[in-house]
Every structure is written in C-alpha cells, then in structure tokens.
C-alpha positions as semicolon CSV with decimal commas, in nm:
position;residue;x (nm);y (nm);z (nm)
1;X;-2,770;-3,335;0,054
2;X;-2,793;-2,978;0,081
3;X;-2,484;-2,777;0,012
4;X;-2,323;-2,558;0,293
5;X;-2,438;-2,197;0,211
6;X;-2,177;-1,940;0,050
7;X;-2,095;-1,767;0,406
8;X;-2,029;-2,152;0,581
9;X;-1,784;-2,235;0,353
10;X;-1,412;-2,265;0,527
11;X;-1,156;-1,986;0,484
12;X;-0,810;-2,087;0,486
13;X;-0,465;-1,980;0,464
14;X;-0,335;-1,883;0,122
15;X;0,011;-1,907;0,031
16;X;0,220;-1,790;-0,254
17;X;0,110;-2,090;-0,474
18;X;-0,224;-1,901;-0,453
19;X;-0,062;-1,630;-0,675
20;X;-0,260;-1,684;-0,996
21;X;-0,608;-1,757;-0,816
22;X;-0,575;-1,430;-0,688
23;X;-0,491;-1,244;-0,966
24;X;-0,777;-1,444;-1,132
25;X;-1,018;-1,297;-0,897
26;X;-0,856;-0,928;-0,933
27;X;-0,935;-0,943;-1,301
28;X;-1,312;-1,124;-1,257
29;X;-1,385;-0,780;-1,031
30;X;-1,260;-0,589;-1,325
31;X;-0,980;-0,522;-1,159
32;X;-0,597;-0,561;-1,291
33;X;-0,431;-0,868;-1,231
34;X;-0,117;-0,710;-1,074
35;X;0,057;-1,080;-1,019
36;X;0,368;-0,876;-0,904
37;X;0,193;-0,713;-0,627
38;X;0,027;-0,987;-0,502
39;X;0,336;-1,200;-0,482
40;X;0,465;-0,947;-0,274
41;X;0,174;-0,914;0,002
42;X;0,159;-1,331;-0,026
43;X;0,500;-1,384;0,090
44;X;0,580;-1,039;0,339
45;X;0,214;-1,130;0,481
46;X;-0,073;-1,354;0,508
47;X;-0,393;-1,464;0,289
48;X;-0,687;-1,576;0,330
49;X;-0,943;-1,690;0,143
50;X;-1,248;-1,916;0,079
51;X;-1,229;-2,170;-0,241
52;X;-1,524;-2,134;-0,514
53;X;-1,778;-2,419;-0,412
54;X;-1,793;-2,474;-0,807
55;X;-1,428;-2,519;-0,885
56;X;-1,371;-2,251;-1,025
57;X;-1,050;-2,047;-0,809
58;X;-1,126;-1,835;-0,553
59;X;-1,452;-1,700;-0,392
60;X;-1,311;-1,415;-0,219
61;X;-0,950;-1,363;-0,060
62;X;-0,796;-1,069;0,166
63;X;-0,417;-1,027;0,256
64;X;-0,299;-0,953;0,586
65;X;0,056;-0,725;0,641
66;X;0,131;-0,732;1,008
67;X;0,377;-0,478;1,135
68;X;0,563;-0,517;1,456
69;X;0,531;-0,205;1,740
70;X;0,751;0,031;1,814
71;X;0,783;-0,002;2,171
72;X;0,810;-0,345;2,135
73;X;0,459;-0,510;2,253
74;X;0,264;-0,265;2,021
75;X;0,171;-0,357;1,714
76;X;-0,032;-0,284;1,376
77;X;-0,225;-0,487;1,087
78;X;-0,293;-0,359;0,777
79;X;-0,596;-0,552;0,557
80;X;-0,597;-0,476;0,157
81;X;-0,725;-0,626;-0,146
82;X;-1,004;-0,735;0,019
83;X;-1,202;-0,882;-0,323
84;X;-1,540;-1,142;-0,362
85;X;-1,588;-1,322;-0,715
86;X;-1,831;-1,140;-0,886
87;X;-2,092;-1,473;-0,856
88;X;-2,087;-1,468;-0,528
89;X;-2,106;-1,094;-0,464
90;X;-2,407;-0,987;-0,221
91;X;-2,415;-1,299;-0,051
92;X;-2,210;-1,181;0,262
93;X;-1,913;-1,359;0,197
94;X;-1,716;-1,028;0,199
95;X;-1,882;-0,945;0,528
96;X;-1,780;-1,343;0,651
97;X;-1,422;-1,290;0,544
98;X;-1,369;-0,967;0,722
99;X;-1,528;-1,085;1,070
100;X;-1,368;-1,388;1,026
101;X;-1,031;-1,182;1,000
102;X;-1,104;-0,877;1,211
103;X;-1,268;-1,080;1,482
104;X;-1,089;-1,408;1,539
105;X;-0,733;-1,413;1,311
106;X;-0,602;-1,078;1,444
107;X;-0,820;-0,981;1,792
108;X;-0,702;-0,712;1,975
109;X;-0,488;-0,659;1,704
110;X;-0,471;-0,262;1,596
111;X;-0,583;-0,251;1,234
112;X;-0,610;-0,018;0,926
113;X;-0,739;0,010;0,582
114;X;-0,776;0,182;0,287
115;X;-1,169;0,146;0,204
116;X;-1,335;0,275;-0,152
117;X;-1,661;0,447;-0,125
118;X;-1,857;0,125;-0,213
119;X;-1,654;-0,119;0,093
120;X;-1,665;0,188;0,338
121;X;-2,003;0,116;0,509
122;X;-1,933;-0,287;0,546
123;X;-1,602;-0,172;0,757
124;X;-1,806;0,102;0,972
125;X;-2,037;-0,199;1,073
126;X;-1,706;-0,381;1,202
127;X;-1,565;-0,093;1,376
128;X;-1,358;0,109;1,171
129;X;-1,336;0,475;1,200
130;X;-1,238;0,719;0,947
131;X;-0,901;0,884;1,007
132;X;-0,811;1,040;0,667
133;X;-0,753;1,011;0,308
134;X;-0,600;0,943;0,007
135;X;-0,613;1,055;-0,357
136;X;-0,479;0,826;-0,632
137;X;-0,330;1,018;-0,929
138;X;-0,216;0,852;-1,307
139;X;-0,073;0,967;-1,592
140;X;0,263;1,067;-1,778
141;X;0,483;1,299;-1,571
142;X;0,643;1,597;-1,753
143;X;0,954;1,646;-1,668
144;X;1,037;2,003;-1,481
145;X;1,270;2,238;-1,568
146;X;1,626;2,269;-1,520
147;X;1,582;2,597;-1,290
148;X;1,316;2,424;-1,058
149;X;1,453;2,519;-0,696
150;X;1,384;2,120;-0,580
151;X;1,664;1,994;-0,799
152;X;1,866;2,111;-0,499
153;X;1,815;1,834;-0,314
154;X;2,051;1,589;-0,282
155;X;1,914;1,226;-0,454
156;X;2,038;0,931;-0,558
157;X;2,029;0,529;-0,607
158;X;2,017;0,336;-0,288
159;X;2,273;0,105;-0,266
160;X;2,302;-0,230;-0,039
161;X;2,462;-0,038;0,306
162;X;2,239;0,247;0,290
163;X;1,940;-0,020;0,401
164;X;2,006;0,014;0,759
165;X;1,934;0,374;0,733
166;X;1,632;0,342;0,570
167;X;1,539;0,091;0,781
168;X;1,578;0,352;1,074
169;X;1,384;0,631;0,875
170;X;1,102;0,418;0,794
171;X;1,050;0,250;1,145
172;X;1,072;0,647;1,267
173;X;0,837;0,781;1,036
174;X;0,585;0,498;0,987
175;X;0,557;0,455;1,362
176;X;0,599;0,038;1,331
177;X;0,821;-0,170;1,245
178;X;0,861;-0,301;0,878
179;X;1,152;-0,441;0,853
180;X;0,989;-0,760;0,635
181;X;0,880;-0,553;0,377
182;X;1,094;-0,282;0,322
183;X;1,373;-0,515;0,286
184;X;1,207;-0,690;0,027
185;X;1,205;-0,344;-0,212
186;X;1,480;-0,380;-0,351
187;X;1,401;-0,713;-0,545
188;X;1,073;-0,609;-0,555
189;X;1,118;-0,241;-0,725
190;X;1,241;-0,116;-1,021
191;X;1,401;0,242;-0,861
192;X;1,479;0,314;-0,483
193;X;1,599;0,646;-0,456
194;X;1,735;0,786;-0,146
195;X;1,745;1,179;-0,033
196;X;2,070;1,290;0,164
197;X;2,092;1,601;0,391
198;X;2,300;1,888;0,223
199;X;2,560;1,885;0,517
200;X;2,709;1,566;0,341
201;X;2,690;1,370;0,712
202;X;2,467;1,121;0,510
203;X;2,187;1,173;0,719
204;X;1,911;1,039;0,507
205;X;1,577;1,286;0,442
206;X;1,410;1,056;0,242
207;X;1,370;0,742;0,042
208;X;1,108;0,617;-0,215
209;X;1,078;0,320;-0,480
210;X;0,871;0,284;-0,803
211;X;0,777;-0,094;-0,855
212;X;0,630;-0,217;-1,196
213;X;0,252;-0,290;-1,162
214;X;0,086;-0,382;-1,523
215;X;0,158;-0,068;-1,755
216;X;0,228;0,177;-1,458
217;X;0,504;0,234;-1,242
218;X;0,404;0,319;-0,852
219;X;0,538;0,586;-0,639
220;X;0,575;0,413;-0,291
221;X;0,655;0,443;-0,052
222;X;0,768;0,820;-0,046
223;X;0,934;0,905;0,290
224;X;1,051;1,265;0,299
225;X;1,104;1,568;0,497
226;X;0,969;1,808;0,336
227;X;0,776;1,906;-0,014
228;X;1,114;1,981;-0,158
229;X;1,270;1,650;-0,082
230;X;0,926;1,452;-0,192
231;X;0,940;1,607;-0,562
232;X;1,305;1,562;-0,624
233;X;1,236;1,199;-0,523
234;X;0,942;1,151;-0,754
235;X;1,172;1,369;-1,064
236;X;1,451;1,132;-0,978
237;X;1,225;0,860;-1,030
238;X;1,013;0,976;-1,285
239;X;1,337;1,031;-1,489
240;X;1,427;0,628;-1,492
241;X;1,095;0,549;-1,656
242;X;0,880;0,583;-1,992
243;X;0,570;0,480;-1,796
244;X;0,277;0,622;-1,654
245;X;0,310;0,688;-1,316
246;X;0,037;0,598;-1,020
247;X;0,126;0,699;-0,663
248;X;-0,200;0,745;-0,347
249;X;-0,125;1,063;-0,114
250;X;-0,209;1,155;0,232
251;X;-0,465;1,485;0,058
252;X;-0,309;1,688;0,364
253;X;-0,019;1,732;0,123
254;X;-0,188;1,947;-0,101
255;X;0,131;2,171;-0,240
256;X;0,297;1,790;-0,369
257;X;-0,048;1,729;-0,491
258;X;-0,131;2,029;-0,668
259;X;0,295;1,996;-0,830
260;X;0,150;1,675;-0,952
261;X;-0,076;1,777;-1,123
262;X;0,113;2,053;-1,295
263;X;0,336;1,790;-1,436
264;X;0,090;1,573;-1,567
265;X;-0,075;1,327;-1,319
266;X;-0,458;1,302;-1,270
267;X;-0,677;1,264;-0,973
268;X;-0,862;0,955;-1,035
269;X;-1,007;0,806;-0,693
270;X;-1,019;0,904;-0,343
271;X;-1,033;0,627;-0,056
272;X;-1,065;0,682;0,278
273;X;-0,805;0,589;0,496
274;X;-0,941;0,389;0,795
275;X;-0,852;0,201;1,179
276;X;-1,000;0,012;1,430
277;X;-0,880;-0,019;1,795
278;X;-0,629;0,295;1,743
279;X;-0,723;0,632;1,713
280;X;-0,491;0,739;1,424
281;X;-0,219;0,600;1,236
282;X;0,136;0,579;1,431
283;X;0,422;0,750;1,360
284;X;0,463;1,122;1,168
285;X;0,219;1,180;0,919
286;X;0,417;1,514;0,772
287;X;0,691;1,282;0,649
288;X;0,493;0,997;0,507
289;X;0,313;1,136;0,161
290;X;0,238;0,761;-0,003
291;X;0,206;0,432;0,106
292;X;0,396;0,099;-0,059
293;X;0,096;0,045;-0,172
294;X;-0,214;0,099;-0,044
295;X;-0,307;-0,270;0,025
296;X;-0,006;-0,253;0,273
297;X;-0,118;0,051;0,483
C-alpha cells in the first residue's frame, strides 16, 4: 500500500501534553527549545499540528492566539511559531498547515503575523499584506546613570489589584481584547512593572513584564505613553536581572531603539509584521513598542 503523501497527512489539535514535541521540533529547526514559551501559547491558545509519519514527534505545528474585538463582534488571530521538521521541509507541508489554518480553522477571521524574510513570500501567496516591522535586539543592558531625566517616571512592581487597570490599558492600546493572556503574566513572568502618572491619581502610563526564555530574559509586552515611560520600564526591569535581555520593537520607535542600543543591546533580525483581512493592526500603535512575544502578535 502506498503511503498518504507528506501534505495528506491529518492535522490535529495539539494540547499542552504536546509541550515537549514542540520544543523538539524548535530545536530540530535550530531553533531554541523555549518549553516555557510554548506552554504558554499551548494553554492561552490553540495548536495544531501534523504527527511525523515515521514516529518520530512532530512534522510541523503552528499556534493559534485568538483575541476577542473590541466592539464586541470584532475580533483578531494572531499565528506564530509556525515550524516544519527539517525532513520534511520543501515538501509543502508548511504551505498545507497554513491553508489548512488560514482557510478553514479561522475563516473570516482577521489575522496577523510576524513573518522572517525566508516565510514572508509563502504568507503573500495566502493573502497577507505587509503592515510594518519589527527589529529584535540582544545583549547585556548597561545600566544608565543616576542623572538620566527618565528616572522621573514613576515605576514600580505590579501587584494583584492593579490587574484590572492593566487590563483596561492593554485592551485600549492593543485594540482587542486579551484578557486570557495578560492575566496569565504574572505566573508566567519573572518582572511586571507598572508606570503611574506623576499626579499620584494612579492612572497607569504603562506596564511591561520580562519572562525567562532559555538564557535571556524578554521585554514584553511594553505598553507606554511615551519614550520616557518605555525606558524607565525597561531600567526598572533591566535592574531585577543578570541576564541578557531580548525584546522585538515596532522600528517606528526609533529614539527607544537607538537608547537601546546605547546601553548595550544589538540589532539582530528584522521581521516583518504582517495581516490578512484588516488593513492594519487595531488599537494605538504610539503606545505599543513590543509585543508579549512575537508569536502572540
């Protein structure tokens, strides 16, 4: 009997018992496991993948983070880590996957990506458009002076009733509703940091976590109002760890980028940032300068 070709195979749902297959797959792309971050987008979203015809884990896999609308009735998908098993690679199982998921799991669904240079053309072909970009940056922060003029900004720890508020300022900012996910930072981060307006009503300005992934800590999300409020968020943060940091920002924030960079941190990638079925990214790009992560949208 003949068997079923690569692109036949059935995808199915993957679940948080998945964890390990998928971090198996990261690191057969030569990518880093990053088990945490996975068992984050497993359990605030949904997986799918297609099981290796020889046994052996996964074939290819994709995560799903659906984000409810804001009016209620809109609504926004973000697709990330989007991987095929080296074996299988230029068979079209990545190209299966994605129709499968674009096409038939989330029709008429609003959807968004962050594509590298070598997936970009594959998501052109299935109707993504180009709406921006991001530039990853690595590397050991130095830590500014006393004097800098951003220290004036009000930061500190979040604590359990300042969640509503954040809650408020993300849903306002990111233009959807992510209530599932941001709730789960916390647990899932090492730092959340919040940024207070100087007239002590506790109007929040900003908010950002650093979450442990491998031998890096990440800088996302980072909600702020302005540049000032952004880098005493990231200082505040920086402060509470000895490891390298990694954070991916809108480029149209070039004065946080370029500070960046003055302290330390390296460009190291750019991706573009991508939709289909929605002309732009919701909400107010000024105040949103880096993802979660950029699997998440």
């Amino acid at each position: 009997m003949t068997p079923p070709h690569i692109t036949d195979l059935p995808i199915r749902a993957l679940t948080v018992d998945d964890l390990h297959r998928c971090a198996d797959l990261s690191e057969d792309r030569g990518w880093l496991r990053e088990d945490h971050k996975w068992g984050l987008l497993l359990a605030a979203g949904n997986g799918y993948g297609v099981d290796a015809p020889d046994g052996r884990g996964l074939a290819a896999a994709c995560v799903v983070t659906r984000y409810g609308g804001i009016p209620a009735g809109s609504g926004l998908a973000a697709i990330g880590m989007v991987l095929v098993a080296d074996r299988y690679a230029r068979q079209g199982l990545g190209r299966a996957l994605m129709t499968h998921v674009c096409n038939d799991a989330l029709k008429g669904v609003p959807l968004t990506l962050h594509a590298t240079p070598h997936g970009r053309p594959l998501y052109e072909e299935l109707g993504f458009k180009t709406t921006g970009r991001a530039e990853m940056l690595v590397g050991s922060f130095r830590k500014e002076a006393a004097s800098d003029p951003h220290g004036a900004v009000r930061v500190r720890r979040a604590v359990a009733e300042d969640l509503p508020r954040i809650l408020h300022l993300d849903a306002e900012v990111f233009g959807a509703d992510r209530t599932h996910m941001v709730t789960r930072l916390p647990a899932f981060s090492d730092q959340l940091m919040v940024a207070e307006d100087s007239s002590g009503d506790g109007t929040l300005t900003g908010y950002a976590a650093a979450w442990p992934n491998m031998h890096t800590h990440v800088i996302g999300p980072l909600i702020a109002r302005d540049t000032a409020t952004a880098t005493a968020l990231v200082t505040a943060l920086a402060g509470g760890t000895d490891r390298p940091l990694r954070t991916d920002v809108d480029v149209r924030h070039e004065e946080l980028l370029a500070w960046l960079k003055e302290r330390g941190l390296e460009s190291v990638a750019f991706n573009a940032v991508m939709t289909r079925d929605i002309p732009d990214l919701p909400g107010d790009w000024t105040r949103r300068w880096a993802p979660l992560t950029v699997a998440a949208g």
